[in-house]
TIVO-2410 file (N, C-alpha, C; in nm, 3 decimals):
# residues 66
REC num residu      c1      c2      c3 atome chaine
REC   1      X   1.264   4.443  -5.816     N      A
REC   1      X   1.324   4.521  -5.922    CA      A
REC   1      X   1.382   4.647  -5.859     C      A
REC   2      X   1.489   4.685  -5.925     N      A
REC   2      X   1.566   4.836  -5.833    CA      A
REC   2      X   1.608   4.878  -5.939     C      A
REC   3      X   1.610   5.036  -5.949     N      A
REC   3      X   1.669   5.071  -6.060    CA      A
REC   3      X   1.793   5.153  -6.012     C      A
REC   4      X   1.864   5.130  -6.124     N      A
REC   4      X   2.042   5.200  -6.152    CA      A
REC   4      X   2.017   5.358  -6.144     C      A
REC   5      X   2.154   5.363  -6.084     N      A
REC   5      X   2.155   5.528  -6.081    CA      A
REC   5      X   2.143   5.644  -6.172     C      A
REC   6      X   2.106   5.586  -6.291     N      A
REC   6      X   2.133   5.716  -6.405    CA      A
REC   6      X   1.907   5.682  -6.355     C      A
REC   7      X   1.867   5.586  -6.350     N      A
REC   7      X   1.713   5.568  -6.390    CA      A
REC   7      X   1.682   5.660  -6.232     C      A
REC   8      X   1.709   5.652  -6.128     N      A
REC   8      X   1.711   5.722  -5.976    CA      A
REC   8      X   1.719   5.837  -5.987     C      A
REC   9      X   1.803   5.909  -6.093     N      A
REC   9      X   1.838   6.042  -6.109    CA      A
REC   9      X   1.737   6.101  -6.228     C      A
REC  10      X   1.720   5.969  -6.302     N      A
REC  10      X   1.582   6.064  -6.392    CA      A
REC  10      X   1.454   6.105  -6.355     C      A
REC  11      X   1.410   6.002  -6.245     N      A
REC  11      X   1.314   5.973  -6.183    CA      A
REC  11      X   1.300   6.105  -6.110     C      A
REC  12      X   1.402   6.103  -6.013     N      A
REC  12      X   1.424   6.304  -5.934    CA      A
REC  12      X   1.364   6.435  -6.073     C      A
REC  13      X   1.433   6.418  -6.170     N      A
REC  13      X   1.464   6.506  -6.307    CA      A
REC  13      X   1.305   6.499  -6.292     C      A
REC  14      X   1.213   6.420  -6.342     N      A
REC  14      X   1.038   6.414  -6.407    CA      A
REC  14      X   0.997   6.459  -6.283     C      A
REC  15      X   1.036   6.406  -6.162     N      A
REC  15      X   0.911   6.437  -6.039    CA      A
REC  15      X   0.906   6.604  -6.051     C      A
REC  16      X   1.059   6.623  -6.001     N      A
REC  16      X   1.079   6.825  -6.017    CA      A
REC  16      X   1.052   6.856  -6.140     C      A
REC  17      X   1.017   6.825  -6.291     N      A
REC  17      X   0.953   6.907  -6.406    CA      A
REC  17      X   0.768   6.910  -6.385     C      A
REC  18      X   0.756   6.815  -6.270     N      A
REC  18      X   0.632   6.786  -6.246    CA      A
REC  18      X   0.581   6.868  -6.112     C      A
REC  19      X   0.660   6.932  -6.028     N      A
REC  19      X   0.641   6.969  -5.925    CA      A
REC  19      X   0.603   6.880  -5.806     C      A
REC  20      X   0.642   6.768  -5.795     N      A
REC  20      X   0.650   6.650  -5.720    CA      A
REC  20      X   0.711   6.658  -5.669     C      A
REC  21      X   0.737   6.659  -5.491     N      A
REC  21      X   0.779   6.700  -5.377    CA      A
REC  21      X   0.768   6.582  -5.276     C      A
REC  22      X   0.873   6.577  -5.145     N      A
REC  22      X   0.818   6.536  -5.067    CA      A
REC  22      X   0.798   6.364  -5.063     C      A
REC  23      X   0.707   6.350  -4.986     N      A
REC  23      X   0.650   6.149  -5.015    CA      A
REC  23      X   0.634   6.138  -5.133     C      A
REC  24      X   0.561   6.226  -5.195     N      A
REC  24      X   0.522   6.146  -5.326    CA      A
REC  24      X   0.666   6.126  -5.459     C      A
REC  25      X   0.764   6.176  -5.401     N      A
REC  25      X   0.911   6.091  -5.462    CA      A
REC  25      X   0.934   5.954  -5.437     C      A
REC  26      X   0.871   5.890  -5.349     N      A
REC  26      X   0.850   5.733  -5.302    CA      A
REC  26      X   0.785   5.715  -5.407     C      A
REC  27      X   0.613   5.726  -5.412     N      A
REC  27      X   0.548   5.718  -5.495    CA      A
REC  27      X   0.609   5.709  -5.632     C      A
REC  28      X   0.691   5.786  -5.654     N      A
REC  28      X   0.733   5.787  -5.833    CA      A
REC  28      X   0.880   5.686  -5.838     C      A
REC  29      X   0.921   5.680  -5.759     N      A
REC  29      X   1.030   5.588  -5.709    CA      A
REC  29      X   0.947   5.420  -5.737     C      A
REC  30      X   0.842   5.438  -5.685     N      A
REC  30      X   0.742   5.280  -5.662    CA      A
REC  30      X   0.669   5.265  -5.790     C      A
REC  31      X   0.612   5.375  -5.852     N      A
REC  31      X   0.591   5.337  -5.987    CA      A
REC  31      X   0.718   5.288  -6.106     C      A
REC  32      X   0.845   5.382  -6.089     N      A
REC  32      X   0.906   5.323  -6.201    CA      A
REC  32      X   0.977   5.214  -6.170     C      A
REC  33      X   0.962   5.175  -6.058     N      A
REC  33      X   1.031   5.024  -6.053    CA      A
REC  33      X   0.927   4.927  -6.101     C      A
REC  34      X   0.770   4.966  -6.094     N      A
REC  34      X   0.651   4.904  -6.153    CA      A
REC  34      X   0.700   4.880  -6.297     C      A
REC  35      X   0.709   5.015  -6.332     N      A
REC  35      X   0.735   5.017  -6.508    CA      A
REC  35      X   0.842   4.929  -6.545     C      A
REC  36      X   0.919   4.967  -6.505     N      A
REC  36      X   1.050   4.894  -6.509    CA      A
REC  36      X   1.033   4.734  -6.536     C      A
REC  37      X   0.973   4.712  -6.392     N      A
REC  37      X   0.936   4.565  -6.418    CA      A
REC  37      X   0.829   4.479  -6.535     C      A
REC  38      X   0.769   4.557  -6.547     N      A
REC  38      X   0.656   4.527  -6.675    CA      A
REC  38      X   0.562   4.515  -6.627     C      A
REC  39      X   0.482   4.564  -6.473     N      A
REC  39      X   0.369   4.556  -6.464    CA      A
REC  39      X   0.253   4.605  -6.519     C      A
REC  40      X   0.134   4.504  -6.511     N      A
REC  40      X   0.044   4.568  -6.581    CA      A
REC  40      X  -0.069   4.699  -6.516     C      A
REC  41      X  -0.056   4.652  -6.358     N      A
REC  41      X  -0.134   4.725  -6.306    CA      A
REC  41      X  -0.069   4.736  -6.184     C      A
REC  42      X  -0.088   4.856  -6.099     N      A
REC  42      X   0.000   4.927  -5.981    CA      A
REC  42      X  -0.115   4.948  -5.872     C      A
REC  43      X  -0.095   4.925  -5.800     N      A
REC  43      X  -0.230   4.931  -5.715    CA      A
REC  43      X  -0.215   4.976  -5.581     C      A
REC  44      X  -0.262   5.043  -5.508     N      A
REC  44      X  -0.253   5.204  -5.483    CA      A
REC  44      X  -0.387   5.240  -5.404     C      A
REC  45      X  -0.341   5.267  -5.233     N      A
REC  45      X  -0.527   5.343  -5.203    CA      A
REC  45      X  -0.475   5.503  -5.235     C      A
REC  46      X  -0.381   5.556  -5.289     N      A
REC  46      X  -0.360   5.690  -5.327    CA      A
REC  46      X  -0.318   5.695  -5.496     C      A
REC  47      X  -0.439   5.676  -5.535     N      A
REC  47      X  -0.474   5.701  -5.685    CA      A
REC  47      X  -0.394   5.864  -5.682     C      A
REC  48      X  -0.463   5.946  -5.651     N      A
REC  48      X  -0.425   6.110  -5.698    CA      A
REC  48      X  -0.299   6.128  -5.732     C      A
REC  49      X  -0.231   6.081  -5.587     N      A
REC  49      X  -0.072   6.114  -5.560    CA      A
REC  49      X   0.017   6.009  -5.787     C      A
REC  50      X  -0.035   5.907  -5.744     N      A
REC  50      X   0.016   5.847  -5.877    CA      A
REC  50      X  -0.061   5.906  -6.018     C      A
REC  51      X  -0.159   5.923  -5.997     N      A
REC  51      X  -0.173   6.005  -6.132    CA      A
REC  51      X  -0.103   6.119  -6.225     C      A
REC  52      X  -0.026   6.226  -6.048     N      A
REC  52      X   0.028   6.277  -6.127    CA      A
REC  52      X   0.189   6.279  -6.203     C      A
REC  53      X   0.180   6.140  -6.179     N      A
REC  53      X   0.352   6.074  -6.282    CA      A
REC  53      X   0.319   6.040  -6.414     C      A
REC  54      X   0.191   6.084  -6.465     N      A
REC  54      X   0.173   6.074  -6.606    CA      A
REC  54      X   0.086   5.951  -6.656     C      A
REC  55      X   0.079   5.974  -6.806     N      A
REC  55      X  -0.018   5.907  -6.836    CA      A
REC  55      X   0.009   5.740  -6.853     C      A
REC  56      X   0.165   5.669  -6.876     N      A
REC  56      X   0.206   5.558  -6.844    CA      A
REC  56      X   0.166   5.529  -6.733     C      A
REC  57      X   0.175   5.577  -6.623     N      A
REC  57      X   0.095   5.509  -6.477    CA      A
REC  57      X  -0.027   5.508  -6.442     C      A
REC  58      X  -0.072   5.631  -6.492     N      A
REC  58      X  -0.193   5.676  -6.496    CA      A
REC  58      X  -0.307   5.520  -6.483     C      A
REC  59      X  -0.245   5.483  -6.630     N      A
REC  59      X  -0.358   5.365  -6.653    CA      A
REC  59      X  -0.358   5.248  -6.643     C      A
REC  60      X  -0.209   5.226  -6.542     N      A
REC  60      X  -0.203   5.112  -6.490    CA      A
REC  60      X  -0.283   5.083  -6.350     C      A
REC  61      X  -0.304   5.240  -6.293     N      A
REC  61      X  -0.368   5.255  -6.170    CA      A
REC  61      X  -0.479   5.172  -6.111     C      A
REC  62      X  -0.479   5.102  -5.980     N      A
REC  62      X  -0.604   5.020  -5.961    CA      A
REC  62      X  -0.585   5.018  -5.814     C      A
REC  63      X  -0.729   5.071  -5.741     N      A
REC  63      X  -0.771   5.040  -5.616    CA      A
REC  63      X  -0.811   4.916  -5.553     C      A
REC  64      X  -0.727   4.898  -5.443     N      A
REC  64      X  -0.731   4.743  -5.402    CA      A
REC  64      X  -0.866   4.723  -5.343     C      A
REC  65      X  -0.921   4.595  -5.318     N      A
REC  65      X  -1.060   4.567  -5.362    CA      A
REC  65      X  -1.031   4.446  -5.202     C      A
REC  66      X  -1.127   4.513  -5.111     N      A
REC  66      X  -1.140   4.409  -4.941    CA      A
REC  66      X  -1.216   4.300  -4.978     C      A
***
């Protein structure tokens, strides 16, 4: 899944109202292509970094399991 340029440019817009910097623009880049796609769960050994893209990701969040 990839998202269009107006969804790329919103994605920038939430990270900076969020103070999201840096790598973790991947991170929010990798969740809304999650969303996007309809996943149910996003899974992640950096829970923190995705938590703070809100409460839609929030609770899709899940630590992968060895």
């Amino acid at each position: 899944m990839s998202l269009e340029g107006e969804e790329y440019i919103s994605v920038l817009r939430e990270a900076a109202q969020r103070s999201i910097s840096g790598g973790s623009i991947y991170d929010a880049l990798i969740a809304r292509c999650a969303l996007k796609a309809g996943a149910d769960e996003i899974f992640t050994w950096n829970i923190r970094h995705y938590q703070m893209l809100g409460p839609e990701v929030a609770k899709r969040l899940k630590t992968p399991v060895l």
